[in-house]
C-alpha positions in Angstrom: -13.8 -78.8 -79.4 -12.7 -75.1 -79.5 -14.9 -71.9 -79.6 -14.8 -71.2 -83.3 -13.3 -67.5 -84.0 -15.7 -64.4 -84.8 -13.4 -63.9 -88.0 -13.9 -68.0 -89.3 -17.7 -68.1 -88.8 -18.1 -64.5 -90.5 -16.0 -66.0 -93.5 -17.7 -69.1 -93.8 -21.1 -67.1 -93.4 -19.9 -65.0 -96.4 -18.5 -68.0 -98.5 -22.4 -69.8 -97.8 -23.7 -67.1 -99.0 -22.2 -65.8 -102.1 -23.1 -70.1 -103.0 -26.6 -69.2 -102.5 -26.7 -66.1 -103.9 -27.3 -63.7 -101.1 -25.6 -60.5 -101.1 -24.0 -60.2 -97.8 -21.9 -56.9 -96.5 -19.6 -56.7 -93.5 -20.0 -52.9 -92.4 -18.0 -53.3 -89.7 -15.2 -54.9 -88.6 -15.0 -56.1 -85.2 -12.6 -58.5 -83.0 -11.6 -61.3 -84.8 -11.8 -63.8 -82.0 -14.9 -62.8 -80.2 -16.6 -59.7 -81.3 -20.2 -59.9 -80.9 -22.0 -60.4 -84.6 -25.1 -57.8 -85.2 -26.8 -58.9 -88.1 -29.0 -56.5 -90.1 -31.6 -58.4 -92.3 -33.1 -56.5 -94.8 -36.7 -57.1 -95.5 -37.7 -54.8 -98.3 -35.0 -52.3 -98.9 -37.1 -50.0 -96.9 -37.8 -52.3 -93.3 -35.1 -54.6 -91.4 -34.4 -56.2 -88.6 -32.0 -56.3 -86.4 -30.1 -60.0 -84.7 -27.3 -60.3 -82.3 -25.9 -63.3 -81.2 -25.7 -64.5 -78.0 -25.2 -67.4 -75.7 -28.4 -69.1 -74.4 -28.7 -70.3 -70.8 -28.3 -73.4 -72.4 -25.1 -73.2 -73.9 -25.9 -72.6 -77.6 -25.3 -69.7 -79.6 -28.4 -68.1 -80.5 -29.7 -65.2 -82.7 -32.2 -63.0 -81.1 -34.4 -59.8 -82.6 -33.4 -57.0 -80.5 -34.7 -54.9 -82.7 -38.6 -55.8 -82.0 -41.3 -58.5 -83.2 -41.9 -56.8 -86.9 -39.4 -55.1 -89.4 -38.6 -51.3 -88.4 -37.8 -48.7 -91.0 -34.1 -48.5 -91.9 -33.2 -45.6 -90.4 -34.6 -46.9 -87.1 -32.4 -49.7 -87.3 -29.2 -47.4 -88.0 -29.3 -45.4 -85.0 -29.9 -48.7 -83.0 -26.5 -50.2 -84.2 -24.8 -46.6 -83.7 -26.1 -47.2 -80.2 -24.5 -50.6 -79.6 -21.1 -50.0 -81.6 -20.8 -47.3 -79.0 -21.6 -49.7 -77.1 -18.8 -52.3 -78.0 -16.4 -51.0 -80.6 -15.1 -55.0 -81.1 -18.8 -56.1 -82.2 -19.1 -56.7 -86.0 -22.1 -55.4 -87.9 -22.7 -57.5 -91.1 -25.5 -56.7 -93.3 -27.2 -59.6 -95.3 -30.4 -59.7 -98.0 -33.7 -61.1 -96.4 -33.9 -64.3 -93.8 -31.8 -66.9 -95.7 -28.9 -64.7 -94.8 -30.5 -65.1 -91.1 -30.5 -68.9 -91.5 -26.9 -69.2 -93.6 -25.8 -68.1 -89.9 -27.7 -70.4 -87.6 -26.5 -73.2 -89.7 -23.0 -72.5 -89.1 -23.5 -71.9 -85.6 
């Protein structure tokens, strides 16, 4: 079976959750077959954190906190995904209401 494209799983994260309700916000457009996904969690509208996914040693996508343990103030987290779209201007940065947005995308993958 073939990689599934950046651009399908981003779609059929954002079709999951509009079903359950989550609001969910690409900010930034990245390669459509295989930008890396940043994923911005708000916590309390104040605090986030911050995913990226990546391949484990064992083969399996996975969706790691590179932004710390605990939930950083906003602004924190902004200048940490100016750093990697600098970085990598094909990544996608999608923005998604509490940890069932998290979880709508570790279902998929």
């Amino acid at each position: 079976m073939g990689k599934l494209k950046t651009q399908h799983l981003v779609n059929a994260a954002m079709r999951l959750a509009d079903q359950e309700l989550i609001g969910f916000y690409v900010t930034k457009k990245g390669d459509p077959d295989s930008g890396i996904i940043f994923i911005e969690c708000d916590v309390d509208g104040r605090q986030s954190m911050l995913y990226a996914r990546a391949m484990s040693f064992e083969g399996v996508y996975e969706y790691t906190a590179i932004s710390g343990e605990a939930p950083r103030d906003r602004h924190d987290i902004a200048a940490l995904i100016e750093r990697e779209v600098a970085r990598d201007q094909d990544c996608w940065v999608i923005s998604v209401e509490g940890q069932k947005g998290l979880q709508i995308f570790e279902q998929i993958t």
